[in-house]
N, C-alpha and C positions, 0 to 999 in steps of 0.2 A: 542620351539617358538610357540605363538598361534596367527593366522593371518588369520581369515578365510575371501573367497570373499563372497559378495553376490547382486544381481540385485537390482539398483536403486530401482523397484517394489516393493520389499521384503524391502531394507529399508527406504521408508516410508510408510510401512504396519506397520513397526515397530519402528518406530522412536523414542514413548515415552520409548521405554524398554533401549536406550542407557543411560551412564553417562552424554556424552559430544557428539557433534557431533564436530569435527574437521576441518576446510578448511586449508588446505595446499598450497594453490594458494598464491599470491602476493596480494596485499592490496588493488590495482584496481582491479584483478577481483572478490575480493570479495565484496567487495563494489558494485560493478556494477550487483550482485545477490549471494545468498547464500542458502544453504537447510536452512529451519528456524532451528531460534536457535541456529547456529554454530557460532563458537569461529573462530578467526584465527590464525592460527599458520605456515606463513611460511616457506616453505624450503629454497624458494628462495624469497626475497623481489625483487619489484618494481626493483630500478635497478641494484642489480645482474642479473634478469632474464634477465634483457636490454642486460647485458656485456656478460652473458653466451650464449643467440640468437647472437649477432656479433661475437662470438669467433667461433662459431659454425659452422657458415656460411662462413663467412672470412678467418680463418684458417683453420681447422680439426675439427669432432666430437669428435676425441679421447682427445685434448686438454682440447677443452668444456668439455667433460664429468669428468678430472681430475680436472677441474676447479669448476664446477660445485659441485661434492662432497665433496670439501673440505668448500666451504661455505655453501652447504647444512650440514655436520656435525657440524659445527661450530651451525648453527641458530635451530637445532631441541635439540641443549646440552642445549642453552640457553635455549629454552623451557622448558626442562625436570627439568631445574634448579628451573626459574623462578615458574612453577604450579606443580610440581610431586613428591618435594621430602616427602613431609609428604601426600601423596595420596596412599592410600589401594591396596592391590592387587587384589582386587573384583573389582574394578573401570574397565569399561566398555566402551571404543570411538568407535564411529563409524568416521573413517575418510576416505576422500577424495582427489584429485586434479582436475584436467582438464579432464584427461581420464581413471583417476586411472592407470596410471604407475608411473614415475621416482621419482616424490617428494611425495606423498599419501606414496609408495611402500617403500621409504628411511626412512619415518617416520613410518609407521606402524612394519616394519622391524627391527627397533630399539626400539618400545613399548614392541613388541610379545616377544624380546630377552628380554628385563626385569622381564616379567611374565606377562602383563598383556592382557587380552583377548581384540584384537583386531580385530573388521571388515571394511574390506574394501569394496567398492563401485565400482560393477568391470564396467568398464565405464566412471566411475569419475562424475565432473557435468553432463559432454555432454548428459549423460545416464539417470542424476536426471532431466536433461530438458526436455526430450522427455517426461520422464515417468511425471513431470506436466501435461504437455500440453496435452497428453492422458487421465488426469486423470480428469482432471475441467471440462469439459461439464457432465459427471454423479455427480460430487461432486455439480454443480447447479444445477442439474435437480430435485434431492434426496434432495430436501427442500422446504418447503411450505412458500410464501411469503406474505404480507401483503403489498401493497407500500403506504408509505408515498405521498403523495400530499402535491400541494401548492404552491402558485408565491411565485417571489425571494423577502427574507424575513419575507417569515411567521414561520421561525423557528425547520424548518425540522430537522435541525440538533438538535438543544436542546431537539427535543421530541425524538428522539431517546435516545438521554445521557440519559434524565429523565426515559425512558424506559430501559433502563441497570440498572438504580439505582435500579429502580423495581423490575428485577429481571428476566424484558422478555429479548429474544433473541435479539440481532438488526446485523445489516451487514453494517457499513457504512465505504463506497468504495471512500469517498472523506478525511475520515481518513487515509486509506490506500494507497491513491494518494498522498495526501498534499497537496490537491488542493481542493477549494471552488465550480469548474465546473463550470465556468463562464470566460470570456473575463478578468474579473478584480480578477479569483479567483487564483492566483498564492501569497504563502504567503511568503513576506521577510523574508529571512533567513530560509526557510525550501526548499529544492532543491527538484522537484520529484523527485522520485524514478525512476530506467530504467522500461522498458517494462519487464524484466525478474522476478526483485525485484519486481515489482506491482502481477507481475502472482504468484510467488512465495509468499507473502505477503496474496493475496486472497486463495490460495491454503489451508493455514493453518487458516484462517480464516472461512473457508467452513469447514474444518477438525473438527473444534472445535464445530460445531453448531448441538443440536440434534435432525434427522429428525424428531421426533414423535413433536416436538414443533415447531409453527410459530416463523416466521421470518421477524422482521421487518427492511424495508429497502427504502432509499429515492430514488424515482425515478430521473432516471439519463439517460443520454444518451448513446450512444457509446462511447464517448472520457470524460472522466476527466481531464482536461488539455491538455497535453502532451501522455497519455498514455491509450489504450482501453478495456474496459470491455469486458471479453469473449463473442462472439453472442450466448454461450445457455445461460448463465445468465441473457444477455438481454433479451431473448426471454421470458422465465420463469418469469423475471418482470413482461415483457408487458403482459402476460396471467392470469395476479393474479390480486385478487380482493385489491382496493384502497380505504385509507380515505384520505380524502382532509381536513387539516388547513387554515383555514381564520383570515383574520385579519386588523383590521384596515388600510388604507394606511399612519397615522400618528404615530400608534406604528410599522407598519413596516420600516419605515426611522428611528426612533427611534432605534430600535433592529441593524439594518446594520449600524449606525455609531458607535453602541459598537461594532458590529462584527469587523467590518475596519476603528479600532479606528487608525490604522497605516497611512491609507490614511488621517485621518484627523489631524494628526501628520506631514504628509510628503506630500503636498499639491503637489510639483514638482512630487513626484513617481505616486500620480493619476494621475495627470495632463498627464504625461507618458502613461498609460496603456487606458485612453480616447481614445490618437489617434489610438487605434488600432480598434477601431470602425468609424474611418472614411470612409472607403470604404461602412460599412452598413447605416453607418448616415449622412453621408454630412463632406463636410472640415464644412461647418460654422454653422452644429449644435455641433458639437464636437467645434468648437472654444468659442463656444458660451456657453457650461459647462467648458471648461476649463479656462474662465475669471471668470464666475463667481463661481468658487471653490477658485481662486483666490482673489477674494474679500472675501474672507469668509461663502460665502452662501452656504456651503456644506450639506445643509438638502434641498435646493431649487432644488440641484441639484439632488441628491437621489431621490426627491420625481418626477425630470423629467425624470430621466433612469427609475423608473419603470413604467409611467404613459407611457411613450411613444414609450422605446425601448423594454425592459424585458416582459411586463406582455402582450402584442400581440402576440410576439414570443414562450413564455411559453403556453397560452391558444392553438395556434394553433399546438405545437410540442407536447400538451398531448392528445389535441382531435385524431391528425391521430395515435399514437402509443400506448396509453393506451386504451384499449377497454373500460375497468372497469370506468374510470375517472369520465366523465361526470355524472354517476347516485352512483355518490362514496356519502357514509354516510359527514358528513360536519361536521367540528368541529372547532368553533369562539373561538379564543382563546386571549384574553387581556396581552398586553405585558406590567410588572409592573418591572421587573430586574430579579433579579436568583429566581428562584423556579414559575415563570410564567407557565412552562409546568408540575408541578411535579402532581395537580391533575388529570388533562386527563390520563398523562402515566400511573395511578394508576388505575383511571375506564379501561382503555385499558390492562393492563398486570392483572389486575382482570378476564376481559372476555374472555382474552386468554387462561388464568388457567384452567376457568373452562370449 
């Protein structure tokens, strides 16, 4: 049987050398975060593990445990069934559970008896979490940044994209959220991610970037929504030198009702996420965009959230925390539909090159 352990550390120093990475947990916890990359495969689903914790506790361990491995053999056969019967003996998992014992151990236990070289994760996640969270403040620091500028709507996000097509580096952490970072930036039908999935999401997104090359990346604050950008990554923004995008105030209401073509689709769901600016804005300025979005004038209104909420708050939350900002290079950009940023990104990922 080949079953070797090894420290969280160790595998993800080595992560790309496996076939497959493995999660052996239940279906919420993997959802709820995962090593990137891993598959899931059950020992115990969602609620077996429910039935096997009450047996456990309620009756006897030894019951649970007789209970427990007969559904665990039963769901790792299906496994073997389902992905392994025509898979090489050269094939290579690195698998896991919770702390790396009973279900990781049941299932790797029964790989290594087939032939195939298996390592475990001795620790389990518990062990791949720590070893994260030790590992992101050098995985930020060990990168040269570029920050994007620019009030809400000048298109930060698109110059990045057009900067990926180019060919430069970019880091965009509202990707990785699923969130716009904004009061109104939550997108229907995309859920955030937890705190663990985001850390774990950015982890292997820093993993992938090569320090000898910039990195471009939109400035952001602490919070993307729901969930917080590590404090070196912040920090490391805020110490690096910024271009700032400009832009019309009628191509940028323009540009954000393509972006939140959904709110002008679903006139009740903005009307919705307005009120949660009542406490910074008044009951009767928020009532007073949310009639008239309802009459249809959702560019009157656009064009009064940035005139009077967004673009005060932005100016004064980049002056105190981006040093670079105010004497940043400036670049006026004309918004006409798709391919509006693709010459900037091309001067810009030219100069980075060279």
């Amino acid at each position: 049987m080949s079953v070797t352990k090894i420290s969280a550390v160790e595998a993800l120093q080595h992560l790309h050398e496996f076939d497959a990475v493995i999660d052996a947990r239940s279906e919420d916890e993997h959802a709820e975060d995962h090593l990137p990359g891993a598959v899931n495969w059950p020992t115990l689903n969602n609620e077996e593990r429910r039935v096997i914790g009450t047996l456990y506790k309620q009756v006897n361990p030894f019951e649970a445990k007789k209970r427990g491995a007969a559904l665990s053999a039963r769901n790792i056969a299906a496994h073997i069934e389902r992905e392994l019967l025509d898979t090489p003996k050269t094939w290579k998992p690195l698998v896991y559970c919770w702390r790396g014992g009973n279900r990781s151990g049941a299932l790797a236990t029964i790989l290594g008896a087939i032939g195939f070289k298996v390592t475990l994760i001795d620790g389990g996640y518990k062990a791949y979490r720590t070893a994260v969270l030790a590992d992101l403040p050098a995985m930020a620091q060990r990168l040269r940044y570029r920050v994007v500028c620019g009030r809400t709507g000048t298109g930060k996000t698109h110059l990045l994209q057009a900067l990926a097509t180019q060919g430069a580096q970019i880091l965009d952490l509202e990707a990785l959220a699923q969130h716009r970072s904004s009061v109104l930036g939550l997108i229907p039908g995309q859920p955030q991610p937890s705190q663990k999935l985001f850390d774990s999401r950015l982890w292997a997104a820093l993993r992938a970037l090569d320090p000898a090359r910039e990195v471009y990346v939109e400035a952001e604050s602490k919070r993307v929504g729901n969930v917080t950008v590590p404090e070196a990554l912040i920090l490391a923004m805020r110490a690096s030198p910024c271009l700032t995008l400009e832009m019309s105030l009628a191509d940028r209401v323009a540009l954000l009702l393509q972006d939140y073509a959904f709110f002008v689709q679903d006139v009740e769901l903005f009307c919705d996420r307005l009120a949660t600016l009542t406490t910074l804005r008044g009951r009767d300025t928020v009532g007073r965009w949310q009639a008239q979005a309802r009459a249809g004038h959702m560019a009157g209104v656009v064009r009064d959230l940035l005139d009077n909420h967004y673009d005060p708050r932005y100016e004064e939350s980049m002056a105190r925390n981006f040093a670079a900002y105010r004497d940043s290079p400036r670049w006026t950009v004309g918004y006409s539909g798709a391919g509006s940023f693709d010459a900037l990104a091309r001067v810009l990922a030219t100069s980075t090159a060279s």
